[in-house]
LUMZA-862769 format. One record per residue (C-alpha): chain; residue in one letter; x, y, z. Coordinates in steps of 0.05 Angstrom, whole numbers. Last residue first. Layout:
BEGIN
<mol=A, type=A, px=X, py=Y, pz=Z>;
...
//
This chain:
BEGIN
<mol=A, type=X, px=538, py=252, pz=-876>;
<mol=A, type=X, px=582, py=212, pz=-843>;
<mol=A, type=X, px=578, py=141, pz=-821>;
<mol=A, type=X, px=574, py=140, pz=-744>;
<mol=A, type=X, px=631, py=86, pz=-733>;
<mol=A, type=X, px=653, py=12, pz=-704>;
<mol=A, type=X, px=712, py=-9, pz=-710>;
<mol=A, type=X, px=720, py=-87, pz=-726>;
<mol=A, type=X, px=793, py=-109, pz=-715>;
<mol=A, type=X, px=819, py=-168, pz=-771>;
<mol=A, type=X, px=816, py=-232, pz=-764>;
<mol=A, type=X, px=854, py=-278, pz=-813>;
<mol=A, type=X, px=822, py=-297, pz=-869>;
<mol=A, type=X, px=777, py=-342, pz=-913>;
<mol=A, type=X, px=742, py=-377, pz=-859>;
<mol=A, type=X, px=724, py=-321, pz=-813>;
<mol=A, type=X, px=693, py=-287, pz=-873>;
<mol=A, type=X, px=632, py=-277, pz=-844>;
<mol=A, type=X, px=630, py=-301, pz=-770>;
<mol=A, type=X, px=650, py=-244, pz=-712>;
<mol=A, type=X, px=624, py=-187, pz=-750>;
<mol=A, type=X, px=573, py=-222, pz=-761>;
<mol=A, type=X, px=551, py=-252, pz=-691>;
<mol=A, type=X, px=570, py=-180, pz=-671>;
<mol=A, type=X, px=520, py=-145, pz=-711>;
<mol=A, type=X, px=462, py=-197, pz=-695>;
<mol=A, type=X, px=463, py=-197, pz=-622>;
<mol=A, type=X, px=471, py=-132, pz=-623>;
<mol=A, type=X, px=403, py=-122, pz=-671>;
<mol=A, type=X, px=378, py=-175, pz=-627>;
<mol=A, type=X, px=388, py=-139, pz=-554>;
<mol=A, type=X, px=364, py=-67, pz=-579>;
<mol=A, type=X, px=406, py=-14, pz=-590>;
<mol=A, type=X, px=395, py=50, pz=-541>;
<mol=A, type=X, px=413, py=107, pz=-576>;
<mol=A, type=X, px=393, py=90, pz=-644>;
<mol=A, type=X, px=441, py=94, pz=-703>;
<mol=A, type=X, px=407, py=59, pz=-749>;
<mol=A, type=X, px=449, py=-7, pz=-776>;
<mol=A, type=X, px=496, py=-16, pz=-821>;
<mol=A, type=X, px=543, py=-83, pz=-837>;
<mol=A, type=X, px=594, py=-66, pz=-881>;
<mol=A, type=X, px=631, py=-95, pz=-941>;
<mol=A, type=X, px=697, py=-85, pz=-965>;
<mol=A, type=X, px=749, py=-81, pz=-1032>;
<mol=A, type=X, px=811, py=-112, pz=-1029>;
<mol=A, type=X, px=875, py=-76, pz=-1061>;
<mol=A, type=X, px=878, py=-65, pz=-1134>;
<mol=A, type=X, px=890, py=-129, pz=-1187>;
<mol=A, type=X, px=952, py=-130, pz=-1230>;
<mol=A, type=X, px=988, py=-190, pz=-1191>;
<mol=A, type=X, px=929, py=-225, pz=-1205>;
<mol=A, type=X, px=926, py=-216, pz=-1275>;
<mol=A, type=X, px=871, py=-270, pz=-1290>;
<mol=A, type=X, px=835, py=-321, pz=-1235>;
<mol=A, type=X, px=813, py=-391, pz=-1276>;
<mol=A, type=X, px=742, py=-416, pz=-1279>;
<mol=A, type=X, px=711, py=-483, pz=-1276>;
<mol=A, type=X, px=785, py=-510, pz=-1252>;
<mol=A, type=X, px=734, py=-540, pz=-1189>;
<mol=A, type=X, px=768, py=-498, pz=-1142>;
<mol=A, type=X, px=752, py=-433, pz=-1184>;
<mol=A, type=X, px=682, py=-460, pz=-1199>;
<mol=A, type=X, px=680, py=-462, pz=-1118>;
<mol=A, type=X, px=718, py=-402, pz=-1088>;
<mol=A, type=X, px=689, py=-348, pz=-1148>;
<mol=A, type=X, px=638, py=-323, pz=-1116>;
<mol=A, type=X, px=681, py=-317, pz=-1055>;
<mol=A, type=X, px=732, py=-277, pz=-1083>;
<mol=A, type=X, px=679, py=-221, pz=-1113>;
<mol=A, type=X, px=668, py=-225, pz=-1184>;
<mol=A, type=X, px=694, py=-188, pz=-1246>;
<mol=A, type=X, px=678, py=-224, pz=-1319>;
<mol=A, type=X, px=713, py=-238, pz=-1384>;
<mol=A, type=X, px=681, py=-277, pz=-1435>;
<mol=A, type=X, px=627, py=-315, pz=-1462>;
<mol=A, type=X, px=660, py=-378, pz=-1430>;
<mol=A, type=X, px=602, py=-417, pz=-1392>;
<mol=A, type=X, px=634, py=-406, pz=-1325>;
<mol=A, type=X, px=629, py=-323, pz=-1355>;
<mol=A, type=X, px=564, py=-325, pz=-1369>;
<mol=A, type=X, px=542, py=-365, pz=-1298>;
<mol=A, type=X, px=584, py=-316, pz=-1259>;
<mol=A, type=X, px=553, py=-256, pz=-1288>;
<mol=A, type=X, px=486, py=-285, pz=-1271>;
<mol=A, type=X, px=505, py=-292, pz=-1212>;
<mol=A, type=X, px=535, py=-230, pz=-1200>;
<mol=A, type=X, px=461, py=-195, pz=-1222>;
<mol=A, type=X, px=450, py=-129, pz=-1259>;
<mol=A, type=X, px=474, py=-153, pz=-1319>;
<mol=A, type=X, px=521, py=-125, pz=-1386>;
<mol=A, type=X, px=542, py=-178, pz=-1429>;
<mol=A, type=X, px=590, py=-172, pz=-1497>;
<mol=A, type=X, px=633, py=-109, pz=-1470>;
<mol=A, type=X, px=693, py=-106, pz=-1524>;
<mol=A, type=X, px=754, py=-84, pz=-1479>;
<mol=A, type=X, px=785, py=-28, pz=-1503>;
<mol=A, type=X, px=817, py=-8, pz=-1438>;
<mol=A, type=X, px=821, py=61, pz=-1411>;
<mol=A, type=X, px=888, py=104, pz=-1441>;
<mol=A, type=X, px=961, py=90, pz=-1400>;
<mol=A, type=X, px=978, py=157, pz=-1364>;
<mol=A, type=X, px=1005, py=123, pz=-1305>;
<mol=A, type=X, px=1011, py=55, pz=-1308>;
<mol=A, type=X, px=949, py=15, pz=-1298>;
<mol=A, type=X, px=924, py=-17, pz=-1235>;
<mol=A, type=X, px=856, py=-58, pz=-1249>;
<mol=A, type=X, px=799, py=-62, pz=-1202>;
<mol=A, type=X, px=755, py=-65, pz=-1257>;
<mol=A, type=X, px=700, py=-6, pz=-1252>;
<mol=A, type=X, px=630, py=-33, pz=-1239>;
<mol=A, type=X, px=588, py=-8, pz=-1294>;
<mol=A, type=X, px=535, py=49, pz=-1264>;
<mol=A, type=X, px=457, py=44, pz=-1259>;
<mol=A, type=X, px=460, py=73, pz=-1195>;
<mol=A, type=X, px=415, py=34, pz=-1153>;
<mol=A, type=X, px=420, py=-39, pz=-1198>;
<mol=A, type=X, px=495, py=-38, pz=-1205>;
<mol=A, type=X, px=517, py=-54, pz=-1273>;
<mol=A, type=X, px=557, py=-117, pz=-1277>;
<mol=A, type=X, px=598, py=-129, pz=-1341>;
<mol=A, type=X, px=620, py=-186, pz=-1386>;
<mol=A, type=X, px=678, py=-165, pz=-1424>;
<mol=A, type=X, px=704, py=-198, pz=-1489>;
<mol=A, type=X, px=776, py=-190, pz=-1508>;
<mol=A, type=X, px=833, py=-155, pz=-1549>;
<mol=A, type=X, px=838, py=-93, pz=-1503>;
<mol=A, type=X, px=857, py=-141, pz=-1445>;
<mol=A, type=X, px=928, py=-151, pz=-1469>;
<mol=A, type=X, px=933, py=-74, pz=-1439>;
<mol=A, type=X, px=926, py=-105, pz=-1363>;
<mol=A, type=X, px=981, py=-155, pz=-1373>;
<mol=A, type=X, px=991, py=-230, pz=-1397>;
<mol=A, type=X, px=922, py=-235, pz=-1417>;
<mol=A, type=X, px=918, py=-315, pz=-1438>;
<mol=A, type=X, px=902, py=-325, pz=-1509>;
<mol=A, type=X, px=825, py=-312, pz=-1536>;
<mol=A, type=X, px=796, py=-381, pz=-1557>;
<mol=A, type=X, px=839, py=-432, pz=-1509>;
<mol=A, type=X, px=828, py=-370, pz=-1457>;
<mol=A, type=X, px=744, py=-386, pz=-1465>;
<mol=A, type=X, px=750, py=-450, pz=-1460>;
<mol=A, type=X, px=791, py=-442, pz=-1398>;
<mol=A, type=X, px=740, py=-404, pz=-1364>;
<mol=A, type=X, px=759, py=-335, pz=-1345>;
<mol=A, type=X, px=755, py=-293, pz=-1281>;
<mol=A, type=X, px=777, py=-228, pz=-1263>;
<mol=A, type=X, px=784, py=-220, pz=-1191>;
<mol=A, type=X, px=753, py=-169, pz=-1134>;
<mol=A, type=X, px=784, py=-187, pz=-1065>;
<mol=A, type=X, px=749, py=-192, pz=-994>;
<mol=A, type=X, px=755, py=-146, pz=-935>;
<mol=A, type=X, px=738, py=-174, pz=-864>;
<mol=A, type=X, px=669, py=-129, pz=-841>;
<mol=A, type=X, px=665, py=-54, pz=-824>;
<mol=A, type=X, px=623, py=-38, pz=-768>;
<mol=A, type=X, px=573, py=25, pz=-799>;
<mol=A, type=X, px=516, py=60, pz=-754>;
<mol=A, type=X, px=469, py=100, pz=-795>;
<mol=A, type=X, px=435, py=160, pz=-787>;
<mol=A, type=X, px=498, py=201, pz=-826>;
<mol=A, type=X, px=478, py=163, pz=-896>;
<mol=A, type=X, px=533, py=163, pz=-943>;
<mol=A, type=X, px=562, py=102, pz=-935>;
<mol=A, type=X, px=594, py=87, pz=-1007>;
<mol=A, type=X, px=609, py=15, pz=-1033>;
<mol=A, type=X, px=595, py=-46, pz=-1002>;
<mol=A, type=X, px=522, py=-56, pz=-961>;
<mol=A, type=X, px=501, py=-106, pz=-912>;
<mol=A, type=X, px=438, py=-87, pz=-875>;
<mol=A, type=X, px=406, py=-95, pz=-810>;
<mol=A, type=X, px=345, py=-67, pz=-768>;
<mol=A, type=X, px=305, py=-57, pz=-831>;
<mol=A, type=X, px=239, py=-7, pz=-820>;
<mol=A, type=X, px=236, py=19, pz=-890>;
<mol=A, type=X, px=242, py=87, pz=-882>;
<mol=A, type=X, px=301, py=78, pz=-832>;
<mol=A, type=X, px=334, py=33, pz=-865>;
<mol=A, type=X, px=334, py=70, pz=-934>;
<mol=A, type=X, px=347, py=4, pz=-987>;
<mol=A, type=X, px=401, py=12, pz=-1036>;
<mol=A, type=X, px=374, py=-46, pz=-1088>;
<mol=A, type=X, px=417, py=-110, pz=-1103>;
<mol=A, type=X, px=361, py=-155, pz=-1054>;
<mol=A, type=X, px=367, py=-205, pz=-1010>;
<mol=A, type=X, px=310, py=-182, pz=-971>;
<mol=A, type=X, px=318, py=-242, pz=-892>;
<mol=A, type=X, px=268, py=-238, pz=-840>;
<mol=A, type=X, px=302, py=-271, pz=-792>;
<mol=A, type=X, px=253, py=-294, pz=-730>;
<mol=A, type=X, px=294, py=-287, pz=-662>;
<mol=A, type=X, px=268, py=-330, pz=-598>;
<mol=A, type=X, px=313, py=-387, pz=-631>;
<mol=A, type=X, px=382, py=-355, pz=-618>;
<mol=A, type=X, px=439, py=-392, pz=-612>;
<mol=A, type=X, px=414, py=-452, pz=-647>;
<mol=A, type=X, px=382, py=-387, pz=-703>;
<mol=A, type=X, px=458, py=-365, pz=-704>;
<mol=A, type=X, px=490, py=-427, pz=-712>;
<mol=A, type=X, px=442, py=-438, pz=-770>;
<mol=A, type=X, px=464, py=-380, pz=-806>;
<mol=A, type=X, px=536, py=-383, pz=-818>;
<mol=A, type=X, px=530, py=-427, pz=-885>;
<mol=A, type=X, px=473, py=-376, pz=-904>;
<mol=A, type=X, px=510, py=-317, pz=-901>;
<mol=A, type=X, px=569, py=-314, pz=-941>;
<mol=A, type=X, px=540, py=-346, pz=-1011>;
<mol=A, type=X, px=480, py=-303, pz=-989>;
<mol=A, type=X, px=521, py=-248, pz=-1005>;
<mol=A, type=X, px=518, py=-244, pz=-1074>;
<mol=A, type=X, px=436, py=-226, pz=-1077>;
<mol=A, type=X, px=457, py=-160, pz=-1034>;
<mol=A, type=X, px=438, py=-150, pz=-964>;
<mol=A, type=X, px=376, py=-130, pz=-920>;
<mol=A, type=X, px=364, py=-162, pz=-852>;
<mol=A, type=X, px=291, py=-153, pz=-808>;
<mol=A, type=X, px=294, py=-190, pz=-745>;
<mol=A, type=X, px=226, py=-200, pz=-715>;
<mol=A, type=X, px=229, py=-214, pz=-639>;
<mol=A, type=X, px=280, py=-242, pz=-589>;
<mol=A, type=X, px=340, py=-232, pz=-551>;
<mol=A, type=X, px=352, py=-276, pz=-490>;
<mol=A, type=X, px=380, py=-246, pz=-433>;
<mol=A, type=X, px=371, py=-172, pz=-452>;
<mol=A, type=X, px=293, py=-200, pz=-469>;
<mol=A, type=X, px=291, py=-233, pz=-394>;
<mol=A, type=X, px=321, py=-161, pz=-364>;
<mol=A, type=X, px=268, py=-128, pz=-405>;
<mol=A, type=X, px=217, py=-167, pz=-372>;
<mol=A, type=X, px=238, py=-160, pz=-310>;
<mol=A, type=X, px=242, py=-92, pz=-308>;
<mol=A, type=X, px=164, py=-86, pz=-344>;
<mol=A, type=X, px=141, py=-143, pz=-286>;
<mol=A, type=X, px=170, py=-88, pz=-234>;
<mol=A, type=X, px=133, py=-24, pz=-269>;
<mol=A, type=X, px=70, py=-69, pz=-266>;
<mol=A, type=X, px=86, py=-83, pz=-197>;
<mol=A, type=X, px=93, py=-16, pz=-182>;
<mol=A, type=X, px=29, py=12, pz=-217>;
<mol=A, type=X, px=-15, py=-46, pz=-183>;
<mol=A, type=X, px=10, py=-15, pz=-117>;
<mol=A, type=X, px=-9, py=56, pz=-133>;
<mol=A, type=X, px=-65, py=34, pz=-149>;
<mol=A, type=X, px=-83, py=8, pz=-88>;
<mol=A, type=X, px=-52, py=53, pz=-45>;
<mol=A, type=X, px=-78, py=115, pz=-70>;
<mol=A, type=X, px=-154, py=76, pz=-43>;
<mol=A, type=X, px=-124, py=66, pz=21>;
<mol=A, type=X, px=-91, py=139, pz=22>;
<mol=A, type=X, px=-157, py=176, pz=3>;
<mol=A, type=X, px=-193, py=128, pz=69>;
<mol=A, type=X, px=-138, py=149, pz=111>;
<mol=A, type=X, px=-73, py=98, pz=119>;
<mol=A, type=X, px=-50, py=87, pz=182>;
<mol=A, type=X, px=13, py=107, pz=227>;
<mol=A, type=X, px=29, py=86, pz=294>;
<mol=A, type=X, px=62, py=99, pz=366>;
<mol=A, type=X, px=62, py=177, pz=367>;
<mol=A, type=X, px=5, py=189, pz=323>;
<mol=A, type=X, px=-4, py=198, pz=247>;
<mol=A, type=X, px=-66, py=185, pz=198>;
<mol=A, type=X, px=-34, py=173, pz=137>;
<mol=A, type=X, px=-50, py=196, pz=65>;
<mol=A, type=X, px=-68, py=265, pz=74>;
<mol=A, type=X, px=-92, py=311, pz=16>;
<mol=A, type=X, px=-62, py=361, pz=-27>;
<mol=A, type=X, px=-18, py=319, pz=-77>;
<mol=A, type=X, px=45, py=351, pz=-75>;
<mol=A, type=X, px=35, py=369, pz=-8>;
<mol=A, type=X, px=20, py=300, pz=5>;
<mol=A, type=X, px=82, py=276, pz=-35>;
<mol=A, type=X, px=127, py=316, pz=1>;
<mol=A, type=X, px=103, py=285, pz=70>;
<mol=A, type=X, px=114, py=215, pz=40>;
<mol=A, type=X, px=183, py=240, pz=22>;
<mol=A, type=X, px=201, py=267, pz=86>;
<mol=A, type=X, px=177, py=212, pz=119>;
<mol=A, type=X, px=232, py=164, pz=84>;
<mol=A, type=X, px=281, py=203, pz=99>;
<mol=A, type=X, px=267, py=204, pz=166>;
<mol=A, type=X, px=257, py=131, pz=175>;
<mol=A, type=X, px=333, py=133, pz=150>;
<mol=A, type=X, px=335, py=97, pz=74>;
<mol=A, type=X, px=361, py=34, pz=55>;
<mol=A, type=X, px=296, py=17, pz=23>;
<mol=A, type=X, px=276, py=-44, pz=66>;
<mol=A, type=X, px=309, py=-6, pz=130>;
<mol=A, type=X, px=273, py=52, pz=111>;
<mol=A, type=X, px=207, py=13, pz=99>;
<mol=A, type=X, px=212, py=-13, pz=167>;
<mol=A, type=X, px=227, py=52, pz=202>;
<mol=A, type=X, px=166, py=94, pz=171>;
<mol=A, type=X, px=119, py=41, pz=200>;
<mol=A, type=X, px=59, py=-1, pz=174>;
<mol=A, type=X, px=101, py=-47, pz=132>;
<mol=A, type=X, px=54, py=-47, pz=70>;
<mol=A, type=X, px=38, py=28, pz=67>;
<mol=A, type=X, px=106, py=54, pz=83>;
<mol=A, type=X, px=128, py=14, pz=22>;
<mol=A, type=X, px=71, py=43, pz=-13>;
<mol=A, type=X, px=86, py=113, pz=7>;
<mol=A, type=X, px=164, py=107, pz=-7>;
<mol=A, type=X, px=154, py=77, pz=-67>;
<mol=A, type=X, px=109, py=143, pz=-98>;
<mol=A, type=X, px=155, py=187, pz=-59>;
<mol=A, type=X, px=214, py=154, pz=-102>;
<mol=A, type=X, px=176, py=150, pz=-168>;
<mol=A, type=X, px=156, py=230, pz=-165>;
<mol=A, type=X, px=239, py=244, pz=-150>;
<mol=A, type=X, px=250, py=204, pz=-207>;
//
């Protein structure tokens, strides 16, 4: 800094002809503002200004310092304001990852966004696969689950609610499950996440020392809708996420089992690398939805934001 202040000191000197006037545009003493020209020659080894009692003027080195020095400020004065224009309005490729399911959430909260924000192009992966942010060059992601990454940033989102789901053809079949161990008797269908290759566990409270459920697994995919769509169509039991469930649920399509039986709420999170200076449209984007998904379901909740640990 001490480089850039001589630097606008001599230029300023330069274009007002007088020590005094650039002080008084810099807020500087005329003193001040000598001594930092002066430091600058000796930094340099040559003279930029003739001096006399009444005047100063530029040598022939210091005319032709001048000049590029000059261009070299204004460029560094278009690069401020354009950064202060891209603070204002955030723009640029947006790059968001997030699992199949959640476009359910997402796209009925996406056009305010893109009113708000037209400079910003979404570039949009659903996809059930554990993407690496970093390696991949994704600016936002929405994962459940685990955060094991410690280069991450992590805002928790609103919690939603795992239920198991039957159609009524398919209870009118099997008999209504009137507790967890009434399950034994029927037909599971199963999601297997795509990254770890893992059945998703039923978020099921059983009494303590009560043996794992005998449930008959019939389906086993990699993809909630296609889950959904089994179980809708009455091959058996499945586990979805709240909102999956909202509309063939409302429509009597499906009907919610055991709720009283069902574990607490399970969450997403939005993640994002932890950078030091965040750029406008990644915070643009985090806070739009933080602020947005789920806002219709629940209350608000806080959002804390956190360095996920490694």
């Amino acid at each position: 800094m001490d480089g850039l202040s001589g630097l606008i000191a001599f230029v300023r000197t330069a274009d007002l002809g007088s020590f005094v006037a650039a002080g008084r545009v810099l807020g500087l003493s005329a003193s001040a503002v000598g001594k930092s020209v002066t430091k600058l020659e000796h930094q340099l080894g040559v003279r930029l200004f003739q001096r006399s009692t009444r005047s100063i003027r530029l040598t022939e080195e210091g005319r032709l310092f001048h000049e590029r020095c000059r261009r070299i400020l204004d460029e560094l004065d278009d690069a401020r304001a354009a950064l202060a224009r891209a603070m204002e309005a955030p723009r640029g490729r947006l790059r968001l990852s997030a699992p199949i399911v959640s476009y359910h959430l997402l796209l009925p909260v996406l056009p305010d966004f893109v009113a708000r924000y037209p400079e910003i192009e979404l570039d949009l992966d659903f996809n059930d696969r554990i993407v690496d942010l970093i390696e991949e060059g994704v600016d936002v992601a929405i994962r459940s689950g685990d955060l094991p990454d410690s280069r991450l940033m992590a805002r928790a989102l609103r919690p939603f609610q795992l239920l198991l789901c039957a159609s009524p053809e398919y209870l009118a079949r099997h008999g209504v499950p009137d507790c967890p161990r009434d399950l034994d008797r029927h037909l599971a269908i199963r999601f297997r996440f795509p990254n770890s290759g893992k059945l998703q566990d039923w978020p099921l409270t059983l009494p303590p020392g009560e043996p794992e459920l005998r449930t008959r697994t019939i389906i086993t995919c990699n993809n909630m809708e296609a889950l959904r769509g089994a179980t809708v169509r009455g091959l058996g039991i499945g586990c979805m996420p709240d909102f999956l469930a909202h509309e063939p649920l409302a429509r009597g399509e499906l009907r919610a089992l055991l709720v009283d039986h069902i574990d607490g709420p399970a969450q997403f999170h939005l993640l994002w690398p932890s950078n030091r200076h965040l750029s406008p449209k990644v915070r643009v984007m985090v806070d739009f939805l933080g602020e947005r998904l789920f806002a219709s379901q629940c209350e608000a909740l806080p959002c804390e934001e956190h360095v996920v640990a490694g």
